[in-house]
PyMOL CGO cylinders between C-alpha atoms (Angstrom):
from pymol import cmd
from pymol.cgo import CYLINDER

trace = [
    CYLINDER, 60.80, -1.10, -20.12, 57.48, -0.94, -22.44, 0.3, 1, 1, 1, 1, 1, 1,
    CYLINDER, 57.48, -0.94, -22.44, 54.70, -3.19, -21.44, 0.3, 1, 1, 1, 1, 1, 1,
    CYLINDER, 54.70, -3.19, -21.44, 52.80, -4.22, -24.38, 0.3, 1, 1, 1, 1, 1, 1,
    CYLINDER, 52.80, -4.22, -24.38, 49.07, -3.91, -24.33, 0.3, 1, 1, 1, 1, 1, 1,
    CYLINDER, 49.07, -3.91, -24.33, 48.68, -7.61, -25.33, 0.3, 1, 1, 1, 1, 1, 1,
    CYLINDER, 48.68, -7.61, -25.33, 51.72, -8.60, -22.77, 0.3, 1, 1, 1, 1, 1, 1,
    CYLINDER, 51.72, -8.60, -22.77, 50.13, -6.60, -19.57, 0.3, 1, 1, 1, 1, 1, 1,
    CYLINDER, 50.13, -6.60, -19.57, 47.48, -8.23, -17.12, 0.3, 1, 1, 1, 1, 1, 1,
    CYLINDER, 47.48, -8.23, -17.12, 45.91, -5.44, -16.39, 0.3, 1, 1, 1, 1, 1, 1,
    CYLINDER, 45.91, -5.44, -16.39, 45.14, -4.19, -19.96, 0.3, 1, 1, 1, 1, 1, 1,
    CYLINDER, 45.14, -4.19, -19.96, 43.80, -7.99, -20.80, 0.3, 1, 1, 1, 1, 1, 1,
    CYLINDER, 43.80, -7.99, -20.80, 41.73, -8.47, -17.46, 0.3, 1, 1, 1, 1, 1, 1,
    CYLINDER, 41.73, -8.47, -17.46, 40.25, -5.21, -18.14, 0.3, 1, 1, 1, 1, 1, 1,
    CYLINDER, 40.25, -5.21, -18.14, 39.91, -5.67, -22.13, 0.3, 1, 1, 1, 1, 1, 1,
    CYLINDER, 39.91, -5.67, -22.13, 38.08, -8.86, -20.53, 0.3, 1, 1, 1, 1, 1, 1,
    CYLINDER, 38.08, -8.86, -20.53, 35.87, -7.53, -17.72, 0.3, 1, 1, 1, 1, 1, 1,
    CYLINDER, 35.87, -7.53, -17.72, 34.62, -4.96, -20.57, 0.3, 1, 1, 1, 1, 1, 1,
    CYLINDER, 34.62, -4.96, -20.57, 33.58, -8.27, -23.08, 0.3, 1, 1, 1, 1, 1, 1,
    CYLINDER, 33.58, -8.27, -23.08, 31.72, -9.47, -20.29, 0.3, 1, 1, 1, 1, 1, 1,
    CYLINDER, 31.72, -9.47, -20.29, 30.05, -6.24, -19.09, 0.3, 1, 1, 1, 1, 1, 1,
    CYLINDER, 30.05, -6.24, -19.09, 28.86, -5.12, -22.36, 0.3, 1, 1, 1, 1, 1, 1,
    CYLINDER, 28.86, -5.12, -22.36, 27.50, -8.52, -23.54, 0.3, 1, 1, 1, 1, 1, 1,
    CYLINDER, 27.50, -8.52, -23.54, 25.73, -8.36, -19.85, 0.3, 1, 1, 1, 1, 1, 1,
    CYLINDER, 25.73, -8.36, -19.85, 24.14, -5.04, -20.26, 0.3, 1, 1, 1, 1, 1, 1,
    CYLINDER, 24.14, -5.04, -20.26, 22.95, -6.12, -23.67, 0.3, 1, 1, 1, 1, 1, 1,
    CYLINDER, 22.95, -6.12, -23.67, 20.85, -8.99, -21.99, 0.3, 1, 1, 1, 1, 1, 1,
    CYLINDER, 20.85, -8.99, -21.99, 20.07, -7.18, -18.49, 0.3, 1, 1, 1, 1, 1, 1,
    CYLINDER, 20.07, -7.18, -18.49, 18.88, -4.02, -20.87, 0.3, 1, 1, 1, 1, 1, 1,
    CYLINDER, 18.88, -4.02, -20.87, 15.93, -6.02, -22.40, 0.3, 1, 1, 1, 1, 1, 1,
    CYLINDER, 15.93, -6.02, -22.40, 14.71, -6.73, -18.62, 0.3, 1, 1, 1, 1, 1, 1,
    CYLINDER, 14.71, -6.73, -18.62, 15.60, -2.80, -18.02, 0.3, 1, 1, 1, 1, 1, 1,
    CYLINDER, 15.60, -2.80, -18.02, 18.45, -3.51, -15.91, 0.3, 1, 1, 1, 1, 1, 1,
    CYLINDER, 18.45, -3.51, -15.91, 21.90, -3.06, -15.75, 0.3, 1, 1, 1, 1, 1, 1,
    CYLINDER, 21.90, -3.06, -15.75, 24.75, -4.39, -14.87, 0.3, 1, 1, 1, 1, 1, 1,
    CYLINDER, 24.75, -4.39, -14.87, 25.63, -1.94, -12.06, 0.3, 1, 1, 1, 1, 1, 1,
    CYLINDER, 25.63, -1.94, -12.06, 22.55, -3.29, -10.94, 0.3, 1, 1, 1, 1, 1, 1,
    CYLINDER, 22.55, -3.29, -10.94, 23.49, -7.02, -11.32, 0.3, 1, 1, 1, 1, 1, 1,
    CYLINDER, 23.49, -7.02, -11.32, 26.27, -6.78, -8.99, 0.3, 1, 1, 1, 1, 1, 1,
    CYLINDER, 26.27, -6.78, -8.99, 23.98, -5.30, -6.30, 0.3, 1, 1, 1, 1, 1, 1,
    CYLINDER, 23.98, -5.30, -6.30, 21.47, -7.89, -7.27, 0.3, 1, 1, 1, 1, 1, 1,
    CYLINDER, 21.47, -7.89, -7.27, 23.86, -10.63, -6.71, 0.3, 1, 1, 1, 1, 1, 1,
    CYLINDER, 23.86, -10.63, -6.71, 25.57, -9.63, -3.63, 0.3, 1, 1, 1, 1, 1, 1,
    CYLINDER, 25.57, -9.63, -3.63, 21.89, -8.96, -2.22, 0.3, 1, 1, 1, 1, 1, 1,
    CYLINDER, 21.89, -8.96, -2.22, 20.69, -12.50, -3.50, 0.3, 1, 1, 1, 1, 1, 1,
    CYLINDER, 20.69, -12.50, -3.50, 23.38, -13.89, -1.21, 0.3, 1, 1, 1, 1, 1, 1,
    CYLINDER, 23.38, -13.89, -1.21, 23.47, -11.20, 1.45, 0.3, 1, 1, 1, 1, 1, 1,
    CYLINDER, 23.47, -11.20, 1.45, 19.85, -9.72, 1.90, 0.3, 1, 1, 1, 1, 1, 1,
    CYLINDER, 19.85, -9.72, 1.90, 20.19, -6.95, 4.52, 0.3, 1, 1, 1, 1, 1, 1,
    CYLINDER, 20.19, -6.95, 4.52, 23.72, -6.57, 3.87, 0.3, 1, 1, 1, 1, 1, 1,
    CYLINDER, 23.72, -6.57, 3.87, 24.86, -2.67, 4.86, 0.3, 1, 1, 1, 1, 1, 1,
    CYLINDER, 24.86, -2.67, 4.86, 25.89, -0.27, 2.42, 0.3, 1, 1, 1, 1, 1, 1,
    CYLINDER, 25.89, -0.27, 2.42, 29.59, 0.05, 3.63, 0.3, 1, 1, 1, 1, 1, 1,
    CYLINDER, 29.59, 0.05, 3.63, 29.50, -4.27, 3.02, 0.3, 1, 1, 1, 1, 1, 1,
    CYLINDER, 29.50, -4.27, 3.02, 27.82, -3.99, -0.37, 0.3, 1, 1, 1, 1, 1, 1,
    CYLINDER, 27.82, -3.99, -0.37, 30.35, -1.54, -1.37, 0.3, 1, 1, 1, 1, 1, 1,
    CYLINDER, 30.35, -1.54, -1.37, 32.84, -3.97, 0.11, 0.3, 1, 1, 1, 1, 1, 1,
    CYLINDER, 32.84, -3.97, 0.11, 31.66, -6.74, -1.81, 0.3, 1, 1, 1, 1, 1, 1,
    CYLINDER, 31.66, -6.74, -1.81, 31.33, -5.17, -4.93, 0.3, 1, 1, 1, 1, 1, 1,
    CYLINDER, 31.33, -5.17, -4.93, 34.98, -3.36, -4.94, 0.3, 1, 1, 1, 1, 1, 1,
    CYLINDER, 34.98, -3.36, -4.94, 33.54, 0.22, -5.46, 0.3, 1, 1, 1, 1, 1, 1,
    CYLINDER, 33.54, 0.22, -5.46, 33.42, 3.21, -3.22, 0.3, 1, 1, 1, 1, 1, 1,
    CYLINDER, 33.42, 3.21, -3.22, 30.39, 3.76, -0.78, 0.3, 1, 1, 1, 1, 1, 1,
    CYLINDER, 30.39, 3.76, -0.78, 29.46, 6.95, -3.16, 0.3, 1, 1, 1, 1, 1, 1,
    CYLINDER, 29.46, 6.95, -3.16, 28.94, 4.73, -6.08, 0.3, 1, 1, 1, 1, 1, 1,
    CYLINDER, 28.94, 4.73, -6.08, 26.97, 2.02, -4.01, 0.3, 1, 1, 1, 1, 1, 1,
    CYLINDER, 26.97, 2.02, -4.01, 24.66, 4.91, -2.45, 0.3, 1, 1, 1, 1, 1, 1,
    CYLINDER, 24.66, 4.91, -2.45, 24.07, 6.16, -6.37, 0.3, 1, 1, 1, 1, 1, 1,
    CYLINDER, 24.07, 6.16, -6.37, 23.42, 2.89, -7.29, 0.3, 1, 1, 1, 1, 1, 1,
    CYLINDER, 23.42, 2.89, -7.29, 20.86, 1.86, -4.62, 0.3, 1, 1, 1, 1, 1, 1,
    CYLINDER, 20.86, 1.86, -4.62, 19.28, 4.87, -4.60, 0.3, 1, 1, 1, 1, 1, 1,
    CYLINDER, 19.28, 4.87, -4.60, 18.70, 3.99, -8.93, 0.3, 1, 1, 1, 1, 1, 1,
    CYLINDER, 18.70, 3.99, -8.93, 17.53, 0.51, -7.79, 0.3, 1, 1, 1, 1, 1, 1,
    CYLINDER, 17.53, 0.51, -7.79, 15.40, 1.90, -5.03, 0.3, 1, 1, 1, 1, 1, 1,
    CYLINDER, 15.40, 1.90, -5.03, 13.54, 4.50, -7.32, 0.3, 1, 1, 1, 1, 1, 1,
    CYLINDER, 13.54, 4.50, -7.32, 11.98, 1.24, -9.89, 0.3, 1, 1, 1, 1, 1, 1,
    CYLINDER, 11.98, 1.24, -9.89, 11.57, -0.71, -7.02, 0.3, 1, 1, 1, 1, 1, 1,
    CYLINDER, 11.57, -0.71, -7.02, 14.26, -2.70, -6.63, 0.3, 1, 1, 1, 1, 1, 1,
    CYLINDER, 14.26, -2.70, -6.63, 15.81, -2.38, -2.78, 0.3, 1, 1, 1, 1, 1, 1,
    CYLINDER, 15.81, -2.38, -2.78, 14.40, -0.77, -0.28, 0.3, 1, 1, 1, 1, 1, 1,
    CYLINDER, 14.40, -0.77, -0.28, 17.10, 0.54, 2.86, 0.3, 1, 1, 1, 1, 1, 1,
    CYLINDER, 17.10, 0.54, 2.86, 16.04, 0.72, 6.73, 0.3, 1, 1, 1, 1, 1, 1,
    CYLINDER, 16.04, 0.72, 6.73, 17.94, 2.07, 9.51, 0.3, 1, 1, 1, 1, 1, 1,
    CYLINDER, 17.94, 2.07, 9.51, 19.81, -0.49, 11.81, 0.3, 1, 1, 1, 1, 1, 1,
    CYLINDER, 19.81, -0.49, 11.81, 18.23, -0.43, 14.47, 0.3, 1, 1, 1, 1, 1, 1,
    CYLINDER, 18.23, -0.43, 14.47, 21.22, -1.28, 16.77, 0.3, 1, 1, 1, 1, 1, 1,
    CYLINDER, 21.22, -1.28, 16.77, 23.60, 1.34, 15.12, 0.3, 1, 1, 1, 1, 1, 1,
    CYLINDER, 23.60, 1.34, 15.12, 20.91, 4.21, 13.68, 0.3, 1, 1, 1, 1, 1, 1,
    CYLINDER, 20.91, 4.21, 13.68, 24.17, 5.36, 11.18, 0.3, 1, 1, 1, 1, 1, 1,
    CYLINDER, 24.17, 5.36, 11.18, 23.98, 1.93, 9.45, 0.3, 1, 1, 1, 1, 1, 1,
    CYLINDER, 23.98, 1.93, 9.45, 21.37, 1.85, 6.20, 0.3, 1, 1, 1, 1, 1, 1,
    CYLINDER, 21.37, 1.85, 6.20, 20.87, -2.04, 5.27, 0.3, 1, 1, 1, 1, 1, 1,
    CYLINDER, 20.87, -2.04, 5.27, 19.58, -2.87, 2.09, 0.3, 1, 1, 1, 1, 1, 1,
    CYLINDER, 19.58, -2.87, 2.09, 16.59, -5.10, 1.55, 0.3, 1, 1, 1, 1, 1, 1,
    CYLINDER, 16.59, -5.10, 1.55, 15.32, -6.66, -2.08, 0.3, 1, 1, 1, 1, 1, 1,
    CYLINDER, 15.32, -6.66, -2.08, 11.78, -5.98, -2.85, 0.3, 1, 1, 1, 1, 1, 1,
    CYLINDER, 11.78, -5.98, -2.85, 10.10, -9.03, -3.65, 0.3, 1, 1, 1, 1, 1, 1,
    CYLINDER, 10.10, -9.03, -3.65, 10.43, -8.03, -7.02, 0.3, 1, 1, 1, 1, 1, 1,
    CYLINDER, 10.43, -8.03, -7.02, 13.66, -7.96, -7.26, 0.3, 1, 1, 1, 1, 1, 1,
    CYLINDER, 13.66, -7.96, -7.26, 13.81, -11.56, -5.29, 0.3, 1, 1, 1, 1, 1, 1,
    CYLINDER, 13.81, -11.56, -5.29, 11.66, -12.72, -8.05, 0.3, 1, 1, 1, 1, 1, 1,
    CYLINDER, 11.66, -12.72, -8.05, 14.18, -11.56, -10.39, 0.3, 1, 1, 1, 1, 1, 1,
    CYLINDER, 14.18, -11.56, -10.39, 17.00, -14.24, -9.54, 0.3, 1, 1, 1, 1, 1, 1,
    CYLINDER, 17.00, -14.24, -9.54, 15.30, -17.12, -11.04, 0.3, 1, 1, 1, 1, 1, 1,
    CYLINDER, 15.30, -17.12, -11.04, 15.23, -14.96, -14.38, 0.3, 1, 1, 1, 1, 1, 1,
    CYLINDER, 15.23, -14.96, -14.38, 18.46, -13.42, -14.35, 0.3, 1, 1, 1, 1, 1, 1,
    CYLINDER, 18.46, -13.42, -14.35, 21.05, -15.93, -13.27, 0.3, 1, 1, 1, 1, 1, 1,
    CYLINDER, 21.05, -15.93, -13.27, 20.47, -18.25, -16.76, 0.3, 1, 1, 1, 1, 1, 1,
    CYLINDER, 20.47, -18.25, -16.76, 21.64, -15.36, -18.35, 0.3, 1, 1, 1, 1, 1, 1,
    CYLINDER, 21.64, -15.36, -18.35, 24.88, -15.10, -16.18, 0.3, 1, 1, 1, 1, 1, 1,
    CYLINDER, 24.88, -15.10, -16.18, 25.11, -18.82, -16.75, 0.3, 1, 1, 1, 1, 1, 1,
    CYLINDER, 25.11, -18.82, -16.75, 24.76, -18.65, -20.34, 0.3, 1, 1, 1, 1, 1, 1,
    CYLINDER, 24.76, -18.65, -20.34, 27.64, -15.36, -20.81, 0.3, 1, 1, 1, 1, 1, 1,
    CYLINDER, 27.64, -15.36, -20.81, 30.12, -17.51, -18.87, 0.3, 1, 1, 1, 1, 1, 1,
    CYLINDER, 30.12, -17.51, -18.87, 29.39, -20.60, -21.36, 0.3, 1, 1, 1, 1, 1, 1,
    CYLINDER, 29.39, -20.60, -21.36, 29.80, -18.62, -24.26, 0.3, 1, 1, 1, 1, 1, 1,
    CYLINDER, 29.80, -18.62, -24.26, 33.36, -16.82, -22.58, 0.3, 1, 1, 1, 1, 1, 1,
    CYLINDER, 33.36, -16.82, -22.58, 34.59, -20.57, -22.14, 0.3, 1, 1, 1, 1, 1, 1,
    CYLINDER, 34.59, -20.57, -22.14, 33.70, -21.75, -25.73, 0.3, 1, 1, 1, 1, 1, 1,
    CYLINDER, 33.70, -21.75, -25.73, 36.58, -24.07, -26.74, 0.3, 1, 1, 1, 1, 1, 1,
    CYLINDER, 36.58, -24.07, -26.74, 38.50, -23.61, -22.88, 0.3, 1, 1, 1, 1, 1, 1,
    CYLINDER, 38.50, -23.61, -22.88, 39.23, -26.98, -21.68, 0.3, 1, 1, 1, 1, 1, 1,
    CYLINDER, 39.23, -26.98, -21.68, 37.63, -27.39, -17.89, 0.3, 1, 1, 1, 1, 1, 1,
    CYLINDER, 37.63, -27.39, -17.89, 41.43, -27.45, -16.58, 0.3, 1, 1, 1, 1, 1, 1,
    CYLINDER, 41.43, -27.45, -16.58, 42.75, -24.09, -18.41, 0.3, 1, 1, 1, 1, 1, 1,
    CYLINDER, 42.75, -24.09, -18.41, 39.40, -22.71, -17.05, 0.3, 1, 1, 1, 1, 1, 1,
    CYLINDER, 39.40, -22.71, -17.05, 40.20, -23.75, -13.15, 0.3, 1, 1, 1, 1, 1, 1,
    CYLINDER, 40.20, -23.75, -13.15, 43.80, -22.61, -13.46, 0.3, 1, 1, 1, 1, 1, 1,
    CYLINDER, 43.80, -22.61, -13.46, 42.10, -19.00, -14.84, 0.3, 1, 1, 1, 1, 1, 1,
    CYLINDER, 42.10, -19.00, -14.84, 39.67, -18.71, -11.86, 0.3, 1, 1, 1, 1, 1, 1,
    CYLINDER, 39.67, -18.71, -11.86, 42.98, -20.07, -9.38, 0.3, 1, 1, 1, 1, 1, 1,
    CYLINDER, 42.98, -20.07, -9.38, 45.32, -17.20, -10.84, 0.3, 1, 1, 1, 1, 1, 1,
    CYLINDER, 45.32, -17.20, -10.84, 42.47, -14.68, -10.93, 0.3, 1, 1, 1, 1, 1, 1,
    CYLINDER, 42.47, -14.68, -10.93, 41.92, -15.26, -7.14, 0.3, 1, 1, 1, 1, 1, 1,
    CYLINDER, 41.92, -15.26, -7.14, 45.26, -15.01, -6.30, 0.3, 1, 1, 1, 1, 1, 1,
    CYLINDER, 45.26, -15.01, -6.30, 46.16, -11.93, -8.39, 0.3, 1, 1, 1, 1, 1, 1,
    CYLINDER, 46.16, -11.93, -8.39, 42.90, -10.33, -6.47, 0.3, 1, 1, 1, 1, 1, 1,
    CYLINDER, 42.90, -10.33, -6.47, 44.34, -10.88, -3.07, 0.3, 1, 1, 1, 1, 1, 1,
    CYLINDER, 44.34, -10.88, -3.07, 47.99, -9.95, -4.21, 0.3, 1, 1, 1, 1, 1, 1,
    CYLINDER, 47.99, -9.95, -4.21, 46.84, -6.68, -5.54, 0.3, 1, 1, 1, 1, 1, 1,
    CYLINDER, 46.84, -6.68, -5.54, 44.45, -6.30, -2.17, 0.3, 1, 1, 1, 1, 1, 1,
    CYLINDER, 44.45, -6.30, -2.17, 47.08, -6.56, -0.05, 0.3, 1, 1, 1, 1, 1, 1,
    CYLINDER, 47.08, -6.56, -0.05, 49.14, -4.43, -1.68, 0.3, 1, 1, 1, 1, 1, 1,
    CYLINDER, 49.14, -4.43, -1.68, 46.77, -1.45, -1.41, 0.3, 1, 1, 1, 1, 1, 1,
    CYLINDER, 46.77, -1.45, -1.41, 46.21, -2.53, 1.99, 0.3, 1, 1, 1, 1, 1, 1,
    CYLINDER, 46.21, -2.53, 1.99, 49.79, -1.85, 2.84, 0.3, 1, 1, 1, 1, 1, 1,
    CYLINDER, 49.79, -1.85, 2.84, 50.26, 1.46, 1.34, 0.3, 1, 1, 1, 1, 1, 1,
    CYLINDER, 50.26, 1.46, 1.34, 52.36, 3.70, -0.38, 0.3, 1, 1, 1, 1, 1, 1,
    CYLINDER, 52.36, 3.70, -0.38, 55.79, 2.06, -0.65, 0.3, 1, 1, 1, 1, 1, 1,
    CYLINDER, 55.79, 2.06, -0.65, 59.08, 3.91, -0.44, 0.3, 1, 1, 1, 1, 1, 1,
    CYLINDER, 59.08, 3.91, -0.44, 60.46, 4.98, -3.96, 0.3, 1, 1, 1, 1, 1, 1,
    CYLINDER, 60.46, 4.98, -3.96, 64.00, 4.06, -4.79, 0.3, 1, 1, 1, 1, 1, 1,
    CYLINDER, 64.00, 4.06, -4.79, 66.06, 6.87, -5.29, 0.3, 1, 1, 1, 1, 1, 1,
]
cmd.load_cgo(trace, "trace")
């Protein structure tokens, strides 16, 4: 069976995610940011001192990426990381107060790309999107969760 670009949820949520990402790094890149750094940003703004291994969590990437990214964010000043001082292997991540500073800038412009994705989305249609979203998330999370399945042969 052929699965149609314009038929397949992955190829649309994707097609989406890339709308949103490039209209985002086209605002964040007159501040010099972006977006890899607005999802660090964000999850810090609501998690200051959050490990590595969570942020990575949080942000659905591998720890490599989230070191890369920190260290990026770290070198203009952005996060600083300290040792945990009850498990030394543990780095958690700290905004600089510049980069606290930078909420009250940078979340209007989140606001304002999610307005202009829902132009002409009635409020209902746009609660049933975030519903199905969710639950496709944790369907597709607990699927890698439980592994390789058995092939039928």
């Amino acid at each position: 069976m052929e699965l149609r670009p314009e038929d397949s949820l992955g190829f649309q949520v994707r097609r989406c995610h890339r709308a949103f990402d490039r209209l985002l790094n086209a605002r964040l890149g007159r501040e010099g940011l972006t977006s890899g750094f607005w999802y660090f940003l964000r999850a810090l703004w609501q998690e200051n001192g959050a490990t590595q291994k969570r942020l990575a969590a949080l942000n659905n990437v591998t720890e490599s990426t989230t070191v890369t990214t920190l260290t990026a964010m770290s070198r203009i000043g952005l996060v600083r990381r300290q040792r945990n001082p009850v498990d030394r292997r543990k780095l958690n991540v700290f905004l600089t107060p510049r980069a606290a500073a930078l909420k009250d800038e940078l979340m209007p412009i989140a606001a304002d790309i999610n307005e202009v994705a829902a132009r002409g989305i009635a409020a209902a249609e746009l609660a049933t999107c975030l519903s199905v979203l969710r639950r496709m998330s944790e369907n597709l999370s607990r699927e890698l969760e439980a592994g390789p399945r058995e092939s039928a042969s």
